[in-house]
Residue, then its C-alpha position, 0 to 999 in steps of 0.5 A: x513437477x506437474x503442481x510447478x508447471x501449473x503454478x508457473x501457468x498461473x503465475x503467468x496468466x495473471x501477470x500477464x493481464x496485470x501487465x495489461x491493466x497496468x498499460x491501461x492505468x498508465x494511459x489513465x495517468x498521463x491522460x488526467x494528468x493532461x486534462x488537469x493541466x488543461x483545466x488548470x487544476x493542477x498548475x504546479x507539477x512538482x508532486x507529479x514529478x516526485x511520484x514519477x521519480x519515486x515510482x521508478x526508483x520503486x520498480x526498479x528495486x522491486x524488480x531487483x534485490x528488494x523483490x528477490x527478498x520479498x520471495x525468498x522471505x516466503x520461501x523460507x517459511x514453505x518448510x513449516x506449511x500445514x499442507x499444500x492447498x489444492x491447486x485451482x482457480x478457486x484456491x486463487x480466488x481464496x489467496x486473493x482474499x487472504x491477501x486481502x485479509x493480510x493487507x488490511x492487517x499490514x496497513x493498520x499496523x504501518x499506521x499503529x507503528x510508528x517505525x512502520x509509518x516511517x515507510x508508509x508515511x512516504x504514500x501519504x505525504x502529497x497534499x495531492x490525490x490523483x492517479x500519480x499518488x498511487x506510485x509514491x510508494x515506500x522503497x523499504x516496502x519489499x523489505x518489510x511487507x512480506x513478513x505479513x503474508x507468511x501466515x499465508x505460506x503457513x496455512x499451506x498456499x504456495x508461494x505462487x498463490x501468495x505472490x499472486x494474490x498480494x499482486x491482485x491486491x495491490x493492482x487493484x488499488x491504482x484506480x481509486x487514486x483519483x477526484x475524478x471519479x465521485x462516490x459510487x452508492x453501494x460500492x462504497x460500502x462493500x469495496x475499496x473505492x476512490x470515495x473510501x479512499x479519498x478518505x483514507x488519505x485525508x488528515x481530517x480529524x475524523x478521517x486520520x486511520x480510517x479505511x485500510x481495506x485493499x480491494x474490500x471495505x468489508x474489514x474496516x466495517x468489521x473492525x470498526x475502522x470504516x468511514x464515510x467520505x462527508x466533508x472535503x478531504x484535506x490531503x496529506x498527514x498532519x505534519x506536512x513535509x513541505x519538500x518535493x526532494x524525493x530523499x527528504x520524502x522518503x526517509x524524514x521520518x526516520x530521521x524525525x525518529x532518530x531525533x526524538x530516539x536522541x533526546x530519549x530519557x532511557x530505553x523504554x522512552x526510546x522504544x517508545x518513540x520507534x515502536x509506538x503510534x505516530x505521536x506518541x509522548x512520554 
């Protein structure tokens, strides 16, 4: 009881001063977003809309039934842990860094799997890139990604220290959705910042699957998936989607799928098309 009443203090704790950074960054938002209009670089509002209505529709699911999931997902696999890890700020601190860990896997594998770019092709798809893009977010993402924290759960942290670290994680990449900040010298080379980022979203050639890492860049350049912001970015995939309905954005690479599953010349050719890379071609 007392592990619990320590994890829930925890938990607490750190949500509440996620909810405070979350306040800040929704202030951020609407402010570039006015200063944009003001300035006139962003005359057409329509992406910003879609982020908006996508966003909602996200927290509300994650919120609901898609979050309960998410738990209950983990939850299951607390059986087969090793053994608790300790309880302490210091294992909260490793959680974070093994749901750092966990993230940059998780993405480079939503970019290497064509059924899991269908969901996370949704964040990409906007030729735009501000702090609005950071809320075009998947709705299947509940449904998916916790599948990638049970070796977490595995090696003994709580479902609390998971939950905990995913979130930091995740939080922690609202602000670098932006142009408005440039490249930051030494951080760009040790943390996920709007410089690497910017890069992660660009359809350049040499831009296409580069910078997975949530909060550290250190895994990209660990793994040889690290690149540098040189040229202009070119926002957006390399097939643009051309629609601001927010159901055509979110589920047209499914559909583009089942497509290509359709024509498909037997089972392996089908499977080909679901689970191999974006592009794939018999």
């Amino acid at each position: 009881m007392e592990k619990l009443d320590n994890d829930l203090a925890h938990y607490a704790l750190t949500f509440d001063i996620l909810g405070i950074l979350g306040l800040a960054f929704l202030l951020a938002l609407v402010s570039e977003t006015v200063w944009d209009v003001v300035k006139g670089q962003r005359k057409k509002l329509g992406e910003s809309y879609v982020n908006a209505f996508i966003a909602i529709v996200s927290v509300v699911l994650s919120r609901t039934f898609y979050g309960l999931i998410f738990v209950i997902g983990l939850w299951l696999a607390t059986p087969l842990a090793l053994g608790p890890m300790p309880d302490s700020w210091a294992v909260y601190l490793l959680a974070i860094l093994a749901a750092d860990f966990s993230y940059y896997w998780m993405h480079r594998t939503e970019h290497e799997v064509r059924l899991l770019w269908a969901n996370h092709s949704v964040h990409h798809s906007s030729p735009e890139f501000n702090f609005t893009t950071a809320l075009r977010i998947s709705w299947v993402d509940s449904l998916i990604e916790w599948v990638f924290y049970v070796p977490m759960v595995l090696i003994g942290f709580s479902l609390a220290q998971v939950i905990v670290g995913f979130s930091v994680v995740i939080a922690y990449q609202s602000w670098i959705h932006t142009e408005k900040l440039g490249k930051l010298g030494v951080l760009d080379r040790v943390l996920n910042t709007p410089s690497t980022h910017r890069v992660h979203h660009g359809s350049n050639p040499q831009y296409i699957d580069k910078n997975y890492g949530g909060i550290l860049i250190m895994w990209d350049r660990l793994f040889g998936t690290y690149a540098p912001e040189e040229e202009k970015v070119t926002y957006g995939i390399t097939k643009p989607i051309n629609t601001l309905n927010p159901f055509k954005v979110m589920f047209g690479e499914y559909v583009d799928i089942w497509r290509d599953v359709r024509k498909a010349k037997g089972l392996r050719e089908a499977l080909g098309y679901i689970f191999k890379g974006p592009g794939w071609r018999p």
